[in-house]
C-alpha positions in Angstrom: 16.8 8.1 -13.7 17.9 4.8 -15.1 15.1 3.0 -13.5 12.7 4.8 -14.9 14.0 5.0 -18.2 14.1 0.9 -18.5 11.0 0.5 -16.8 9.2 3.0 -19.3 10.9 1.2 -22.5 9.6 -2.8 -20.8 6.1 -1.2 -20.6 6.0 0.6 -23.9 7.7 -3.2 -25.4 5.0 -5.4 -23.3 3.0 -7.5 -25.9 -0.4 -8.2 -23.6 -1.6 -11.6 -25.4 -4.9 -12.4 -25.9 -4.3 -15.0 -22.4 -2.5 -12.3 -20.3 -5.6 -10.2 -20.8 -8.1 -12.4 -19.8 -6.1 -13.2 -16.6 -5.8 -9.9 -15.4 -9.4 -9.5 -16.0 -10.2 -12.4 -14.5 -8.3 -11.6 -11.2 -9.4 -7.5 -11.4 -13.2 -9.0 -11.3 -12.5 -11.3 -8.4 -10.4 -8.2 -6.3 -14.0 -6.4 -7.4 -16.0 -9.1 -6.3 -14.4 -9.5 -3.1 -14.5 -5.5 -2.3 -18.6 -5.0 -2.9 -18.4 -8.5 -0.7 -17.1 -6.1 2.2 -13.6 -7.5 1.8 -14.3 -9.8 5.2 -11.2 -12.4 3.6 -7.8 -13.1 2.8 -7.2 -13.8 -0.5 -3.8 -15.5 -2.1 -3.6 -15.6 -5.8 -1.0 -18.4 -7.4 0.4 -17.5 -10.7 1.3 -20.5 -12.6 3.2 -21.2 -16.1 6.0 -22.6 -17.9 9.7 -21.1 -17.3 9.3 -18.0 -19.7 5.5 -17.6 -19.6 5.6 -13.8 -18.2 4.8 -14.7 -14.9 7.1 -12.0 -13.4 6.1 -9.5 -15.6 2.3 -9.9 -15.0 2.5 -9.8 -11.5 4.9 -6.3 -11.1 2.9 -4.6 -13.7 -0.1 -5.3 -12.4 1.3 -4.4 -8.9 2.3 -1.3 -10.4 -0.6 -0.4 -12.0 -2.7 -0.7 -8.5 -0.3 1.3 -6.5 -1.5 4.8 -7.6 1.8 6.1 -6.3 3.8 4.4 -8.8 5.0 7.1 -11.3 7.6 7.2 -14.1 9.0 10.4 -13.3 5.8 13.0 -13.2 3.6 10.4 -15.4 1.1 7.6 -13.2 2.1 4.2 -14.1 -1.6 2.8 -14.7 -2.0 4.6 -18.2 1.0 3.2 -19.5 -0.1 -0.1 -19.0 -3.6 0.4 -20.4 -1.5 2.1 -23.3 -0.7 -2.1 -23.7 -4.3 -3.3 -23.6 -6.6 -4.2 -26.4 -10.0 -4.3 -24.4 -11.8 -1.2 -23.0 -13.6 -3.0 -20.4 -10.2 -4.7 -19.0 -9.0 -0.7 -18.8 -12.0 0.2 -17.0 -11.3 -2.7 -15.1 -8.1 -1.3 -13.7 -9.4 1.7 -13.4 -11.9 0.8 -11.0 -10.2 -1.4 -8.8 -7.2 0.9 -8.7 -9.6 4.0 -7.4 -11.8 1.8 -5.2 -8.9 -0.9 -3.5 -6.5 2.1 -3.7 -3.9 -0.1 -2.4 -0.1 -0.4 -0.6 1.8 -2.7 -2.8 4.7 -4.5 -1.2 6.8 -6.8 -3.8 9.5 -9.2 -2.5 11.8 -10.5 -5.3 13.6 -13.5 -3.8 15.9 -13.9 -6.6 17.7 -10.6 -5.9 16.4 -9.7 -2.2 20.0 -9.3 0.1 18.5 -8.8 3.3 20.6 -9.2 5.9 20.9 -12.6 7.8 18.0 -13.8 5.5 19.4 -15.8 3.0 18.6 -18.9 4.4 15.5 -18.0 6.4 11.5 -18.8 5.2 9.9 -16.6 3.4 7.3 -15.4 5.9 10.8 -14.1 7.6 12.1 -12.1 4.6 8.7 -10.6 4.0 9.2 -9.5 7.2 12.2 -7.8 7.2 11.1 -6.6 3.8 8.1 -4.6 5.2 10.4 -3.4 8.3 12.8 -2.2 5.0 9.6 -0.6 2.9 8.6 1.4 6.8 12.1 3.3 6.7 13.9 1.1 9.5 17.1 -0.6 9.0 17.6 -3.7 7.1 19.9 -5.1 10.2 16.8 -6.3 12.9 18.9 -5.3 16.0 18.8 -2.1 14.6 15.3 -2.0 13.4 13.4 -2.9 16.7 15.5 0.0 18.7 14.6 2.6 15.7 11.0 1.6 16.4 10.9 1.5 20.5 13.1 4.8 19.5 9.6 6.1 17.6 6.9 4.9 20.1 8.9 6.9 23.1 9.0 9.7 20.2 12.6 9.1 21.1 13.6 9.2 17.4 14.3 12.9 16.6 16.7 12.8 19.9 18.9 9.5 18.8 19.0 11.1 15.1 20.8 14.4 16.4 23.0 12.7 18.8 23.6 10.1 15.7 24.5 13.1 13.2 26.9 14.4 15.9 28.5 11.0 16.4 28.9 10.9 12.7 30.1 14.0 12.3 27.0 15.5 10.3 26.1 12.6 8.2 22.3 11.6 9.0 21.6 8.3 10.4 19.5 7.4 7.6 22.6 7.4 5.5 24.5 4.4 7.5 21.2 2.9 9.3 22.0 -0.1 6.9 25.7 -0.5 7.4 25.8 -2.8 10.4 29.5 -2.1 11.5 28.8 2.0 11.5 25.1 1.6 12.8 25.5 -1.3 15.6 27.9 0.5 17.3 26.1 4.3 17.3 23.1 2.7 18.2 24.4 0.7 21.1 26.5 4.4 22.4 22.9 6.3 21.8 20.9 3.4 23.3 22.8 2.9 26.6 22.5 7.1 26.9 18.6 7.2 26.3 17.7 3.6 28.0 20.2 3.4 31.0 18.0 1.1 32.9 17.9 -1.4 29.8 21.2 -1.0 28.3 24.1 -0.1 31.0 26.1 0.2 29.0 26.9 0.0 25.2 27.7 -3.2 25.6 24.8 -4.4 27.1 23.5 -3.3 23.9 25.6 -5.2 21.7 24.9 -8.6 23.9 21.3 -8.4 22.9 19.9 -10.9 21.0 16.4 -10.6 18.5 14.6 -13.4 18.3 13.0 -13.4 14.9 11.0 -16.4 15.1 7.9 -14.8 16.4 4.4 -16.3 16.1 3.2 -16.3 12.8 0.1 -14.9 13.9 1.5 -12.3 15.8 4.3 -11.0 13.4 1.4 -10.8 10.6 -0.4 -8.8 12.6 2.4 -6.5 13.4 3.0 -6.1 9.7 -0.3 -5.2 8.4 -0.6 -2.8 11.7 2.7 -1.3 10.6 1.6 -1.1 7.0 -1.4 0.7 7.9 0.3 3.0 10.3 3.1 4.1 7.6 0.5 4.6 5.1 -2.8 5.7 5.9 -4.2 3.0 3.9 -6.4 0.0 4.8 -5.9 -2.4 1.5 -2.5 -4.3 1.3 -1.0 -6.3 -1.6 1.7 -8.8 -1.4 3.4 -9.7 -4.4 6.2 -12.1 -4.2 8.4 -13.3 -6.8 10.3 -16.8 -6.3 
């Protein structure tokens, strides 16, 4: 696709300077480091430089290089970078961390993120609603928290049937981010599968989500949802401002 296509020409164009190299060696050693450590804490990486410097571009490529379910088309994403590199041991570097950290990589892009009702919120918020975006749920939160209740009661298959019904044959994964189709299926669906909570489908459509959770709490509940979705321990954040 045309993704694809313009991401394989930026890689195969990516001059790696002598400085870009020894920054992404220098951060592949401490990710290392910090595995044969056990991996017992958090660690935040700030990239820093002048407007122009390749900051963006470090941090998705290297990103994609570490998610070893990054392709371009058929072809791993990894090689193509190392393609780039002028050092054997910086290669072997990614090698080894990719195989070994083998982790989820979640970018946020706050230049060009449109997530609904978060233009104006913090940033913990949008990454948030990002990772409840990456998990398959709907970008609208209403929407999102009754599509997971929906999966704990292993509910889900049951609202998607009656949904494609509703919709006459279109699946719910099609419209699930089109508030003014989705709100008002779900709130029908809800009120039929949850009587006791929702009445009626308006009782539904009353409800309010309170995103301002505890910080603690909603962390937790994203790394738990991460690892759920993706049978993998190791999570990267990368965000772009």
């Amino acid at each position: 696709n045309n993704a694809d296509t313009q991401l394989r020409a930026e890689i195969s164009e990516y001059v790696v300077t002598e400085k870009i190299e020894e920054n992404f060696e220098k951060l592949l050693k401490l990710m290392q480091t910090a595995l044969q450590g056990g991996g017992g804490h958090e660690i935040g990486v700030w990239v820093s430089g002048f407007y122009g410097s390749g900051k963006s571009s470090f941090t998705k490529y290297l990103g994609f290089s570490l998610d070893r379910n990054k392709k371009i088309g058929s072809e791993p994403f990894l090689p193509l970078l190392q393609n780039q590199l002028k050092t054997a041991s910086t290669r072997a570097l990614f090698n080894q961390v990719s195989t070994t950290y083998d982790p989820v990589v979640i970018f946020l892009d706050l230049a060009s993120e449109m997530l609904a009702g978060a233009s104006m919120e913090d940033i913990s918020t949008v990454l948030y609603l990002k990772v409840l975006q990456w998990a398959g749920y709907s970008e609208d939160l209403k929407v999102a928290e009754l599509e997971r209740m929906l999966e704990k009661d292993k509910l889900s298959e049951q609202f998607q049937e009656r949904a494609a019904k509703l919709l006459d044959g279109i699946s719910w994964t099609e419209v699930h981010n089109q508030p003014l189709v989705a709100n008002p299926i779900a709130a029908r669906i809800a009120s039929e599968l949850y009587p006791k909570l929702f009445p009626t489908p308006e009782d539904f459509g009353r409800i309010k989500i309170d995103i301002f959770k505890d910080e603690v709490k909603r962390t937790t509940e994203m790394i738990e949802l991460i690892r759920r979705k993706s049978g993998k321990k190791n999570i990267i954040f990368i965000i772009d401002e």
